[in-house]
ROFI-386885 format. One record per residue (C-alpha): residue number from 0; x, y, z. Coordinates in nm, 3 decimals. Each point is the difference from the previous one (the first is absolute). Example, Ala and Ser with C-alpha at 12.3 -4.5 7.8 and 13.67 -1.06 7.14 Angstrom:
2
+-----+---------+---------+---------+
! pos !    east !   north !      up !
+-----+---------+---------+---------+
!   0 !   1.230 !  -0.450 !   0.780 !
!   1 !   0.137 !   0.344 !  -0.066 !
+-----+---------+---------+---------+
//
This chain:
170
+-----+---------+---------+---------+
! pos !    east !   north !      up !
+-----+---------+---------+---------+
!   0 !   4.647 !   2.603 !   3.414 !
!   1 !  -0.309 !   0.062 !   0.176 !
!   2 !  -0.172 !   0.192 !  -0.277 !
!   3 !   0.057 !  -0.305 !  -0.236 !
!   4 !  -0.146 !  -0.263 !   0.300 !
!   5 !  -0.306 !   0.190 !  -0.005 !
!   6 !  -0.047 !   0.092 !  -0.406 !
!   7 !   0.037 !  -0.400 !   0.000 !
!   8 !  -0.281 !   0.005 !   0.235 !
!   9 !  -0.184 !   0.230 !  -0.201 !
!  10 !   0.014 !  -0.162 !  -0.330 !
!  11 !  -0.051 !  -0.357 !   0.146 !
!  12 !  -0.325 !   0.167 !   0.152 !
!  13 !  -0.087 !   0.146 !  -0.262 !
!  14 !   0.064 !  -0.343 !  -0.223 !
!  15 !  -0.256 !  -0.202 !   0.245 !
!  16 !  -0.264 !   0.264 !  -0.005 !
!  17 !  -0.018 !  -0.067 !  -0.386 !
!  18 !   0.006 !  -0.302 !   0.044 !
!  19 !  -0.285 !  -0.034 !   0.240 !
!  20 !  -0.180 !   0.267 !  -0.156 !
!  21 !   0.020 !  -0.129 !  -0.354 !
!  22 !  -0.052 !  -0.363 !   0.032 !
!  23 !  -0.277 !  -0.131 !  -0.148 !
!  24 !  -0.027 !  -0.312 !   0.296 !
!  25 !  -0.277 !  -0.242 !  -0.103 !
!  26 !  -0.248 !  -0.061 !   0.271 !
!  27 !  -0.061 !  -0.366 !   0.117 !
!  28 !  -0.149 !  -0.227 !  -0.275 !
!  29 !  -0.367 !  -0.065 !   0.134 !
!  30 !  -0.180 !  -0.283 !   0.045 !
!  31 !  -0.059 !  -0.202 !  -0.271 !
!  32 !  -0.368 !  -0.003 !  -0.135 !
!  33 !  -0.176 !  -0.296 !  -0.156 !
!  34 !  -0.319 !  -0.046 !  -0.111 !
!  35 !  -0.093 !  -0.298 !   0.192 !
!  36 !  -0.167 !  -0.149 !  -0.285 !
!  37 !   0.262 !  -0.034 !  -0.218 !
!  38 !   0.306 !  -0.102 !   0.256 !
!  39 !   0.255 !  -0.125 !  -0.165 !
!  40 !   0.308 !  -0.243 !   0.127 !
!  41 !   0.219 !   0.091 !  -0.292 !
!  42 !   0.347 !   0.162 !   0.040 !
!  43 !   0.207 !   0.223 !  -0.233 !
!  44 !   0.012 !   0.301 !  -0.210 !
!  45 !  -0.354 !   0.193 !  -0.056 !
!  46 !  -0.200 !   0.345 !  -0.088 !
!  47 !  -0.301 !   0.160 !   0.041 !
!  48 !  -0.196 !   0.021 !  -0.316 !
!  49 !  -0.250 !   0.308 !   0.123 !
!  50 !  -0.274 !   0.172 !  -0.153 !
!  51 !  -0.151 !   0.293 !   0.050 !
!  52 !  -0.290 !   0.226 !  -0.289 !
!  53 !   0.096 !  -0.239 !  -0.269 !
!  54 !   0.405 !   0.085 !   0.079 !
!  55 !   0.297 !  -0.210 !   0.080 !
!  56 !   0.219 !   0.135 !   0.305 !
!  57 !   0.311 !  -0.031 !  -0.131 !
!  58 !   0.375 !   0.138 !   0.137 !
!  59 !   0.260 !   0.128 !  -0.255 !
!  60 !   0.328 !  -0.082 !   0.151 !
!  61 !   0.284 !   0.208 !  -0.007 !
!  62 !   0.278 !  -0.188 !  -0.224 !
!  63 !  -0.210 !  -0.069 !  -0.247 !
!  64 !  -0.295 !   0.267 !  -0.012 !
!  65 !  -0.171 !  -0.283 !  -0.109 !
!  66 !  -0.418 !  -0.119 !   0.156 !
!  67 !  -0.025 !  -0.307 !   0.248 !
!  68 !  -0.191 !  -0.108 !   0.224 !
!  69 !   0.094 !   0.010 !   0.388 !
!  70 !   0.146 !  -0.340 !   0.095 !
!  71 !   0.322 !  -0.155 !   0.053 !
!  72 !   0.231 !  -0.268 !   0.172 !
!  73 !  -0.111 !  -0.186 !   0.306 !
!  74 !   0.128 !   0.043 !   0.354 !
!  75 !   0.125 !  -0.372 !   0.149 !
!  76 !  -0.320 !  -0.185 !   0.136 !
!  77 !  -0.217 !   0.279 !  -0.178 !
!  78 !  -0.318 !  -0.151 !  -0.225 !
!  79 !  -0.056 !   0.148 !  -0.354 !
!  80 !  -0.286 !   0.189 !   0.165 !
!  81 !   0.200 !   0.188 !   0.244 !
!  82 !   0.279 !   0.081 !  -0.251 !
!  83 !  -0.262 !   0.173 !  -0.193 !
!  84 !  -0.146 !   0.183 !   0.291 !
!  85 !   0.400 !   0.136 !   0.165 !
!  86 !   0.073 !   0.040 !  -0.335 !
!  87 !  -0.277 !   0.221 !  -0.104 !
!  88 !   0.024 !   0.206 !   0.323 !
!  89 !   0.335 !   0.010 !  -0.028 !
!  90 !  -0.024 !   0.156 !  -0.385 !
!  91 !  -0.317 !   0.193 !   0.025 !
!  92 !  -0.041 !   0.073 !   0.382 !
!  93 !  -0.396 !  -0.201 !  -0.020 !
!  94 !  -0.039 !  -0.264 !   0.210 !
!  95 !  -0.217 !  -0.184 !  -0.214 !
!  96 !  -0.197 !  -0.339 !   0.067 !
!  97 !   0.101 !  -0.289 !  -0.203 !
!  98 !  -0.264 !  -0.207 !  -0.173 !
!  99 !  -0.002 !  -0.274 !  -0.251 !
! 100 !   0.242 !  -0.141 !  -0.210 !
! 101 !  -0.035 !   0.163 !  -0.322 !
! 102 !   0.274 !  -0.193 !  -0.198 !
! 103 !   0.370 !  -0.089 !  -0.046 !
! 104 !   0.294 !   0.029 !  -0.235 !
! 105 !   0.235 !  -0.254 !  -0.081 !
! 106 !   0.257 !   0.064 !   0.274 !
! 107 !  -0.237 !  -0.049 !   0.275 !
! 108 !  -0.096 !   0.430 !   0.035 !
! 109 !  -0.350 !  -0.011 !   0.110 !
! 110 !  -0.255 !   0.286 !  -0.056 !
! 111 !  -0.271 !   0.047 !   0.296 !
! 112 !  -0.295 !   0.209 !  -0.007 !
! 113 !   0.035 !   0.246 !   0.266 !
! 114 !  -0.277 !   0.297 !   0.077 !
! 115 !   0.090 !   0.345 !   0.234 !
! 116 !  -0.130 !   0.089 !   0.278 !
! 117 !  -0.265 !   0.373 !  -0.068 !
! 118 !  -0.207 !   0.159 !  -0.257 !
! 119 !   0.245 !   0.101 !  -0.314 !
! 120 !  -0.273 !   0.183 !  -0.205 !
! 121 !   0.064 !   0.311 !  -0.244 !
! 122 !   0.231 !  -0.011 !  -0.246 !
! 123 !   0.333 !  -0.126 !   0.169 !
! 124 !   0.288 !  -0.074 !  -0.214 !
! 125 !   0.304 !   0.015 !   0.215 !
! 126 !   0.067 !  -0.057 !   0.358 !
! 127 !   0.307 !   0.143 !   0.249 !
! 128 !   0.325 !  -0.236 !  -0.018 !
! 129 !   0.104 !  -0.055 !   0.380 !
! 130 !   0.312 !   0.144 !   0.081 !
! 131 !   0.174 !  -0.346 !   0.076 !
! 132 !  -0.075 !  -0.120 !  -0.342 !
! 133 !   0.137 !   0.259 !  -0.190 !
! 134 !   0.269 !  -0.155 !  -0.102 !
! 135 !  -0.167 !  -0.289 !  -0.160 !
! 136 !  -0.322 !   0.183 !  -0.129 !
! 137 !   0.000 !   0.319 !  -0.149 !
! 138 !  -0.430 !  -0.026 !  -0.097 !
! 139 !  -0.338 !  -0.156 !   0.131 !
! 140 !  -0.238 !   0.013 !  -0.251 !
! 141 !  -0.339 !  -0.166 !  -0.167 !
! 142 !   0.059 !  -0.113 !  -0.302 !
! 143 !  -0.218 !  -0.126 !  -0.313 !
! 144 !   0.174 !  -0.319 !  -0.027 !
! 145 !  -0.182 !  -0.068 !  -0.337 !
! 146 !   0.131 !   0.356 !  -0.118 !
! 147 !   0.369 !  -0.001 !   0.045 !
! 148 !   0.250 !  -0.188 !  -0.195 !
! 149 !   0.234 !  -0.299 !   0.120 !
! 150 !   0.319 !   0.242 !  -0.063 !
! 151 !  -0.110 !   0.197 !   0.337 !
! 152 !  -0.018 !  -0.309 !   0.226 !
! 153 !   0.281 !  -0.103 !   0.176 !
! 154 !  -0.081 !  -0.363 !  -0.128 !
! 155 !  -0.175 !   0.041 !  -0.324 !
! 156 !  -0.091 !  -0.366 !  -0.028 !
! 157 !  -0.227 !  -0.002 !   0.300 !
! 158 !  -0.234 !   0.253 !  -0.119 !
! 159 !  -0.241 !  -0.214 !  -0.192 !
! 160 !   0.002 !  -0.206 !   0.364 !
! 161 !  -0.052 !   0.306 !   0.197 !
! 162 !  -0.301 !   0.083 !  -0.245 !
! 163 !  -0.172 !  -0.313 !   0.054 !
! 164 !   0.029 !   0.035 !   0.369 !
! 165 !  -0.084 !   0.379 !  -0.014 !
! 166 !  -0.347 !  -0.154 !  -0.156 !
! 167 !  -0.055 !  -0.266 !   0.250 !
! 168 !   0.051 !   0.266 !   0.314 !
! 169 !  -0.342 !   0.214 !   0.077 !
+-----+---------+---------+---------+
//
């Protein structure tokens, strides 16, 4: 009787410290980032269209292996802005700054310029997924946006949008 007590103890110690040890715990969202010239009141879904050497960061999520950008569904009392920014850190780990309003698509997604933080010089091509994203993204990447085909975008019909705005971003 006492041998099983404790091999229950065991394996229920032994199931926590996986647990713990393999969780993949997102940190805190941080602070929202604005450029203050381009504030914006606006609420609901968003992404970050960003640009860096002539590339497109995109994601490639898991279900569908297909490119995105990062961006998603707002947070209650969240602006479009700061949907774009947790939703980018929350995808890609950057904690971006969100800049103008680069455009919109007929449900009411709106696409934000947003720059990183540092120096990315060289030729990078891919970045690190975060741990707590994993299972959403399996890829970070730049991207020629005017060199890959609707069929890998996880909405094909907002590529010739996301090409304009790719132009309009510095």
């Amino acid at each position: 009787m006492i041998e099983r007590v404790y091999a229950k103890q065991y394996f229920v110690s032994i199931c926590l410290f996986l647990v713990i040890s393999c969780s993949s715990e997102q940190p805190a969202d941080p602070i929202c980032r604005i450029d203050d010239r381009h504030f914006d009141t606006h609420s609901g879904n968003a992404g970050c269209v960003i640009r860096l050497q002539n590339r497109l960061m995109s994601i490639t999520h898991r279900l569908s292996g297909k490119y995105d950008i990062p961006g998603g569904t707002s947070a209650s009392q969240e602006t479009a802005q700061c949907t774009a920014h947790r939703e980018t850190w929350q995808e890609t780990g950057f904690n971006v700054e969100v800049g103008e309003l680069l455009g919109e698509k007929d449900n009411g997604f709106r696409f934000y310029q947003c720059t990183l933080s540092g120096n990315f010089t060289g030729e990078i091509s891919q970045f690190p997924v975060p741990d707590w994203s994993q299972s959403e993204v399996t890829a970070i990447q730049l991207v020629d946006p005017f060199a890959t085909p609707a069929k890998q975008w996880r909405y094909p019909d907002e590529l010739i949008l996301l090409r304009d705005m790719f132009n309009k971003v510095d």
